[in-house]
N, C-alpha and C positions, 0 to 999 in steps of 0.2 A: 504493500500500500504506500511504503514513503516512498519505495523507486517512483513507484507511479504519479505523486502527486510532483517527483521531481522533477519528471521528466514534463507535466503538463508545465511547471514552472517554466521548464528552459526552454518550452518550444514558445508559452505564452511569453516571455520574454524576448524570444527569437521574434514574432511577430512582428510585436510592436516594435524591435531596433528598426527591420527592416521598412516598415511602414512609415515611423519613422523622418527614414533617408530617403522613400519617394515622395514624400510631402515635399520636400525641396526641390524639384524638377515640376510639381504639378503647378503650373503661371496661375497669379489669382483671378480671381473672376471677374471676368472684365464687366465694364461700365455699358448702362444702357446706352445705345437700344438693344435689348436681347433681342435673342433668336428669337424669333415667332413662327414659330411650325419649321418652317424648310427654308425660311428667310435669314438669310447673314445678314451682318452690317453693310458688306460689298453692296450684297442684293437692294436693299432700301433703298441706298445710292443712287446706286442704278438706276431704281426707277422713279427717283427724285428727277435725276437728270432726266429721265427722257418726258416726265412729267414737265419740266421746265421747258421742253424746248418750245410747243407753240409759243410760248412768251417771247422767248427768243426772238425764234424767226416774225413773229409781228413786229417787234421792234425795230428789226431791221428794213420792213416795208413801210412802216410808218416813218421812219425818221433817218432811213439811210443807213449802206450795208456800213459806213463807218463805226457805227456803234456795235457791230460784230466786233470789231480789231477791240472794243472795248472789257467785251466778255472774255478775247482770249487775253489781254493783258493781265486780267484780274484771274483765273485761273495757273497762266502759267505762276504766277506773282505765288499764288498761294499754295502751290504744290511744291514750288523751289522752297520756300517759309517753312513748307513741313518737314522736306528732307534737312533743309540744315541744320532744323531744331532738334530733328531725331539723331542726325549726326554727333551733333553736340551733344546731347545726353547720350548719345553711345546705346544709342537702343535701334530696335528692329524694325524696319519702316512698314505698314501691317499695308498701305494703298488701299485702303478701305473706300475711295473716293469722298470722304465727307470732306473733302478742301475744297474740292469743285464744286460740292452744295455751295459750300457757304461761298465760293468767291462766283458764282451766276445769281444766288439770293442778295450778294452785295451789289454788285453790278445793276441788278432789277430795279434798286432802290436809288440811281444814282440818275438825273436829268442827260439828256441824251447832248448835251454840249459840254460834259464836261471833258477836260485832257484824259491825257492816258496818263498821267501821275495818281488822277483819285483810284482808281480802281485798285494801282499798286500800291500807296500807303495804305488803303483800306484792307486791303486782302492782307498784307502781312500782318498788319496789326491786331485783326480779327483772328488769321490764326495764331498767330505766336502768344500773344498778351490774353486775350479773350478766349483761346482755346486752351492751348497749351500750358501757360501759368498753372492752370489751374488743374492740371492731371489728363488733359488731351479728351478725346470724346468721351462724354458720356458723362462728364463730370465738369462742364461749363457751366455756371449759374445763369448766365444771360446765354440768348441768341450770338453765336461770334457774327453772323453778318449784321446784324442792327448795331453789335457793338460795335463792328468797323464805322457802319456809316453814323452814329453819334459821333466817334471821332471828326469823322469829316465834316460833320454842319459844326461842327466846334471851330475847324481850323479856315472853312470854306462856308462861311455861313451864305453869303450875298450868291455865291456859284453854286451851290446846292440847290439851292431854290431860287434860280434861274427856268423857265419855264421858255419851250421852243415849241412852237404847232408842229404836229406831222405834214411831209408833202410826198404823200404816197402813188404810187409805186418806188419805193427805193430811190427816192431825192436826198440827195445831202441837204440839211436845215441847216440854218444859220442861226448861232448861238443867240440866244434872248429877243428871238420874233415872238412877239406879242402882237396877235392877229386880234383876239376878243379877250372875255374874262372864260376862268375855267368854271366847271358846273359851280363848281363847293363855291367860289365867288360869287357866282349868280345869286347861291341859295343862302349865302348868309349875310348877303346885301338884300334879301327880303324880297326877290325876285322867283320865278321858277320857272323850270326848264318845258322848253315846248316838247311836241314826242319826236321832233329829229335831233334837237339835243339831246336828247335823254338815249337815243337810237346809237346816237359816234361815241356817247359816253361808251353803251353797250357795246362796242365791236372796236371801241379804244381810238377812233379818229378824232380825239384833242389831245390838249397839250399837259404834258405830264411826266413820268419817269417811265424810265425804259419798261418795264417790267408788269408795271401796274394798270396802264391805262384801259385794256380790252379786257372789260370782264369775262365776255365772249371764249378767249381763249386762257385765259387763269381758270375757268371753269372747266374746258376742256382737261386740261391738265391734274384739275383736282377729278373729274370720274375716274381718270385713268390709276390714280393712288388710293379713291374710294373702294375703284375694282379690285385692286390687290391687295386691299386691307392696309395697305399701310398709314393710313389714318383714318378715324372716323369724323362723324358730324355734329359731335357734342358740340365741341370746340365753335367750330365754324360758323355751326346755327343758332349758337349761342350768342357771341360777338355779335353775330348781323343781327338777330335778331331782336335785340337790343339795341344796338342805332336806329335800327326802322320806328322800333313803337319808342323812342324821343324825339326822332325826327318827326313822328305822326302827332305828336300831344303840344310839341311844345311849339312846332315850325309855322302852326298857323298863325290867322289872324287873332283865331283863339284856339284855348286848347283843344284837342282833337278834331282840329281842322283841315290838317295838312291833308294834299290830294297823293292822289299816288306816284304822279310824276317826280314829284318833292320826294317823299320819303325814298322810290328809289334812285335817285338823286344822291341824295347822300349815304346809300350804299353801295353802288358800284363807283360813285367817284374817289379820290384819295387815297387809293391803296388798299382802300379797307378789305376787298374780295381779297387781294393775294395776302393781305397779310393774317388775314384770318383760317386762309388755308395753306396756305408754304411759311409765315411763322410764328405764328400761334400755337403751330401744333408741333412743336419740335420738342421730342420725346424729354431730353436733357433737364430744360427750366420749365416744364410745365409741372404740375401736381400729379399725384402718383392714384388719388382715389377719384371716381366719378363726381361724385359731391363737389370733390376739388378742383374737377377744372370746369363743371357749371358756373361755379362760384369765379375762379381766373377770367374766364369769356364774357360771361356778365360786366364784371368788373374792366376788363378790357375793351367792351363798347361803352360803358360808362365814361370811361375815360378819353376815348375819340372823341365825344360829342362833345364834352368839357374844352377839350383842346381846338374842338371847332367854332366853338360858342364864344371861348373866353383868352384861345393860345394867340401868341405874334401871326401865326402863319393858319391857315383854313385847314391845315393836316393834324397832325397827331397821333397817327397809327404805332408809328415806329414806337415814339416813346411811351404809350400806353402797353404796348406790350415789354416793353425790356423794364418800365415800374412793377408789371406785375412778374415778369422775371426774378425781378428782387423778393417780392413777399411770398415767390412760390413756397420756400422753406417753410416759413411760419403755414401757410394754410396748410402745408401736410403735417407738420405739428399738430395744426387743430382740429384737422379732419384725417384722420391715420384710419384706416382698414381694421375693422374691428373682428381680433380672433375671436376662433370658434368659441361658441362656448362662454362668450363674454360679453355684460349687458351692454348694450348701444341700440343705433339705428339696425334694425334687421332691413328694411326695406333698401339703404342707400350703403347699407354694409360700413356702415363708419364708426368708431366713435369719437365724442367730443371731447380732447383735454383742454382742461380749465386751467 
């Protein structure tokens, strides 16, 4: 009996050395986005990118293929950013594509006159400092593309919001032609859009950022990540749907007055379509429970119309989401997924710490 219990000693001892010394070989778990079914981070990417490209290619028939040379400055820019940074830490470069996300979501967000130097401080900046600082994907507290382009209305405020009309089929524009007012100037000088305005808003024929202007094709692009799951419409139908019913209560002559040209008016104008679906939804800084990203999207069209009502400029997308960026933490503090077995919300799975 003592052989016996000795021998379970040495092999139970044998076990665990060996176990162990493969702990140290096994790399830790990396940072969302996890796998979802059959889906890598490559894969997401991927169809990030090919999700982006009608935006793209509008961009380029709207306001001239020049603004292409702009998307590839700002990817090469951020791919270089990521190799050297992996260099320099002496680590493995994994090519997962999210540089390319973030440096075509930068670029989207940039006026179609600007040089090719924004795209390249933006894109390094976003990766290196907004990404990387802070543990590389999956572990960014803000958007790295919004963080880029904050940087840039910082250093380029008057060039940022600079506004050029489209002169399509693929016409080079001329930096800061101002033909008319844009919709959201219409609508918050107390005016509203007839339905062929409201029509170019829809299919992106005014003036505006590269990325943003045709809901048309932002739309396109979100079925095709709707189709593969890789986002859903919490988010998205949240945000909007919360600018529309403030723009319906408050935009009329009195409350719930506003027509329907108005309210959609100030949802497909100013970014709000892309930003509520390419970044809003970005896995990284949003909230981890259902509850919590009602509550982020909510809060994130709250914040739009504040910014349109009462900010310098008729926008405010960007920075309503990179604010709620910051308080993602605390909401999932407040709103944490409630274990089995443990009192809370059953219905929204949460519960609340106090």
């Amino acid at each position: 009996m003592k052989n016996d219990e000795k021998q379970v000693d040495h092999v139970s001892g044998k076990s665990a050395e060996i176990f162990a010394k493969a702990q140290k070989n096994v790399p830790p778990p990396e940072a969302n986005p996890h796998i979802r079914g059959d889906y890598t981070t490559r894969k997401i990417m991927m169809w990030m990118i090919i999700a982006l490209v009608p935006s793209m290619l509008g961009a380029g028939y709207y306001f001239g293929v020049r603004v292409w040379g702009l998307y590839l400055v700002a990817i090469v820019t951020a791919q270089l950013s990521e190799i050297l940074w992996f260099k320099l830490c002496k680590k493995e470069l994994t090519w997962d594509l999210s540089a390319v996300v973030t440096a075509i979501l930068l670029t989207a967000n940039m006026p179609p006159s600007a040089p090719w130097y924004f795209p390249a401080i933006g894109s390094a900046f976003a990766i290196i400092v907004v990404k990387e600082f802070f543990g590389g994907i999956g572990f960014n507290f803000i958007n790295p593309a919004l963080g880029g382009r904050a940087l840039l209305v910082g250093l380029f405020f008057t060039e940022m919001f600079k506004i050029s009309w489209p002169d399509p089929p693929f016409n080079r524009i001329s930096p800061d032609v101002v033909s008319s007012a844009t919709p959201l100037e219409i609508l918050n000088s107390g005016g509203s859009l007839s339905g062929q305005e409201l029509f170019n808003t829809f299919i992106g024929n005014i003036g505006g950022r590269l990325g943003e202007t045709s809901t048309l094709l932002i739309l396109i692009g979100a079925a095709i990540l709707l189709y593969k799951k890789i986002i859903h419409l919490r988010i998205p139908l949240t945000m909007l749907g919360t600018i529309a019913v403030i723009a319906f209560v408050f935009d009329g002559q009195n409350f719930f007055t506003a027509d329907l040209n108005t309210v959609l008016g100030y949802v497909f104008s100013g970014g709000a379509v892309f930003g509520a679906f390419f970044m809003a939804t970005d896995y990284a800084s949003t909230p981890s429970t259902r509850a919590g990203e009602y509550l982020f999207a909510f809060c994130c069209g709250l914040l739009v119309m504040v910014f349109r009502y009462y900010g310098v400029t008729e926008e405010g997308v960007s920075y309503s989401i990179l604010i709620m960026n910051c308080l993602t933490p605390l909401i999932d503090y407040v709103l944490r997924n409630r274990v089995l077995g443990e009192a809370g919300n059953q219905l929204l799975n949460i519960k609340w710490n106090k």
